[in-house]
C-alpha positions as CSV (number, residue, x, y, z in Angstrom):
1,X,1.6,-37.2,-54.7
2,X,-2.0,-37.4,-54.6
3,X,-4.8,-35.6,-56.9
4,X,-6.6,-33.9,-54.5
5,X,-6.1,-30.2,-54.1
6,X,-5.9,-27.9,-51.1
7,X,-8.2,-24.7,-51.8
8,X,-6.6,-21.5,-50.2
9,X,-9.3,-19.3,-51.9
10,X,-11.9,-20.8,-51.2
11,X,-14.4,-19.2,-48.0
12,X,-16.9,-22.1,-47.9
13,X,-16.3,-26.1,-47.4
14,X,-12.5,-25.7,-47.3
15,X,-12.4,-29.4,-46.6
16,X,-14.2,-30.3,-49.5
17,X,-18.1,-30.7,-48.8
18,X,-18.6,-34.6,-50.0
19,X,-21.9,-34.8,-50.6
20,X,-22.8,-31.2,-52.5
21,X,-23.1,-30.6,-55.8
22,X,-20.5,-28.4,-56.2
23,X,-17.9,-30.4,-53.5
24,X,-15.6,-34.0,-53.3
25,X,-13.9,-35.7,-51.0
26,X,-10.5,-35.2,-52.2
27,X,-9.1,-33.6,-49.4
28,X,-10.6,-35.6,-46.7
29,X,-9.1,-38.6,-48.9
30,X,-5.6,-37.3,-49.7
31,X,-3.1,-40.0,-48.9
32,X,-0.7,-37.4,-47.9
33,X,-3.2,-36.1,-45.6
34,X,-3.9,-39.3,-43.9
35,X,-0.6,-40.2,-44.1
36,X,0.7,-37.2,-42.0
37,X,-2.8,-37.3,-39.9
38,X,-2.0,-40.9,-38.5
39,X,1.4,-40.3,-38.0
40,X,0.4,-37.3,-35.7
41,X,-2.7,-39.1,-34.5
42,X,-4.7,-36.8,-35.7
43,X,-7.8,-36.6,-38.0
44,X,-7.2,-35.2,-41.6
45,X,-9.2,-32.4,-41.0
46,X,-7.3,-31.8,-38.1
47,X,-4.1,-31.6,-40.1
48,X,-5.9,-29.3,-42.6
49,X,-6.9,-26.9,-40.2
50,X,-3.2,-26.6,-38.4
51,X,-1.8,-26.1,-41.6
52,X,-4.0,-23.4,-42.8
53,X,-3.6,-22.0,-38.9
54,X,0.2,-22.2,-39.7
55,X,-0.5,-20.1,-42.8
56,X,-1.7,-17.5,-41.1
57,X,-5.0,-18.2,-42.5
58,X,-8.4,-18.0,-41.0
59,X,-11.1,-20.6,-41.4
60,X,-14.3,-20.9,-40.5
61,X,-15.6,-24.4,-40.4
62,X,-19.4,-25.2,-40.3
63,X,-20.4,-28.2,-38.2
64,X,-23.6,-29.7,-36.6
65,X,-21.3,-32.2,-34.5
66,X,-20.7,-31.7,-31.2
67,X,-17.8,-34.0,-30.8
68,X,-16.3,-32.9,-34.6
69,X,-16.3,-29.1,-33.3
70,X,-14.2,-30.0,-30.5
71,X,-12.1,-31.8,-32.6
72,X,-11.7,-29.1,-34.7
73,X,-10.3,-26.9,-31.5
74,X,-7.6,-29.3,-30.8
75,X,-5.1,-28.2,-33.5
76,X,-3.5,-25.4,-31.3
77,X,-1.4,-27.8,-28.7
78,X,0.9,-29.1,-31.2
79,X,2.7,-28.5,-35.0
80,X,3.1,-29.8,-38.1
81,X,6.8,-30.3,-38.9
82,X,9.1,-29.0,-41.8
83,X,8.5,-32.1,-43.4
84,X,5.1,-32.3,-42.9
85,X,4.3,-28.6,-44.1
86,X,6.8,-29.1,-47.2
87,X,4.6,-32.3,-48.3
88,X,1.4,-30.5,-47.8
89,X,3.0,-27.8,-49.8
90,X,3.6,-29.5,-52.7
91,X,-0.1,-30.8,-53.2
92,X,-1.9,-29.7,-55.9
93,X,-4.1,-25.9,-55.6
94,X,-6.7,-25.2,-57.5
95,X,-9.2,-22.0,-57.3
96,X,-12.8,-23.3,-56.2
97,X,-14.2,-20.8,-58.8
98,X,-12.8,-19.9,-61.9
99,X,-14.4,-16.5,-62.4
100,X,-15.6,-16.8,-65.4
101,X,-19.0,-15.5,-64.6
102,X,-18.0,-12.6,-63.2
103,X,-15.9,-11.3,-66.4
104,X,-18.0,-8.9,-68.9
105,X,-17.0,-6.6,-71.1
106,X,-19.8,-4.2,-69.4
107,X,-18.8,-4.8,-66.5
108,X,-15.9,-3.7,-64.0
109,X,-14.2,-6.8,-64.3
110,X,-12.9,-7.4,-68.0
111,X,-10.7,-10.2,-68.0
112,X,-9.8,-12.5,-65.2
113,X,-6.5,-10.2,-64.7
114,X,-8.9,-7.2,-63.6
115,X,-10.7,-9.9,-61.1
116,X,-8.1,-11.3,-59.1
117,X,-4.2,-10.8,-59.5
118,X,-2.9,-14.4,-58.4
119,X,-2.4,-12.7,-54.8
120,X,-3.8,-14.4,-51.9
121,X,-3.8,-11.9,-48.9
């Protein structure tokens, strides 16, 4: 299995945003990912993006590329198999913020429990 985490929370650089302060690359350099991404022939962002689509999810991906936003439409002609989505599933999730700066005892959020119930709707 490999370190990297998928981020379902997350509403900005779901793929990672290598190059930021607060981003990595280790989605983009999951070898499940590319594992699954050249078996399909498909880029790993790609894959991401069809999974999260599989989800039910919606994502909105920034890109100054041309060609990388067309990539980006091409996930809706195929699917990710049960074996695929099962070894996706079993990567690693981490929240992208912890919340900790939002939790004050003045405040309307109290302890992380009054900030977010561990449900992702």
């Amino acid at each position: 299995m490999c370190p990297a985490t998928i981020c379902k929370e997350r509403a900005y650089s779901p793929l990672g945003a290598k190059g930021t302060i607060w981003g990595s690359d280790k989605v983009i350099e999951c070898e499940v990912l590319k594992q699954i991404a050249k078996a399909r022939g498909k880029s790993v962002a790609q894959v991401c993006l069809r999974w999260v689509y599989e989800q039910g999810v919606s994502v909105l991906v920034k890109c100054f590329s041309e060609e990388r936003m067309k990539e980006n439409l091409q996930i809706f002609d195929w699917e990710l198999s049960a074996q695929d989505s099962e070894m996706i599933n079993q990567i690693s999730q981490y929240k992208g913020c912890a919340g900790l700066d939002f939790i004050s005892d003045e405040g309307p959020y109290k302890s992380l429990q009054d900030l977010w119930d561990g449900e992702i709707v």
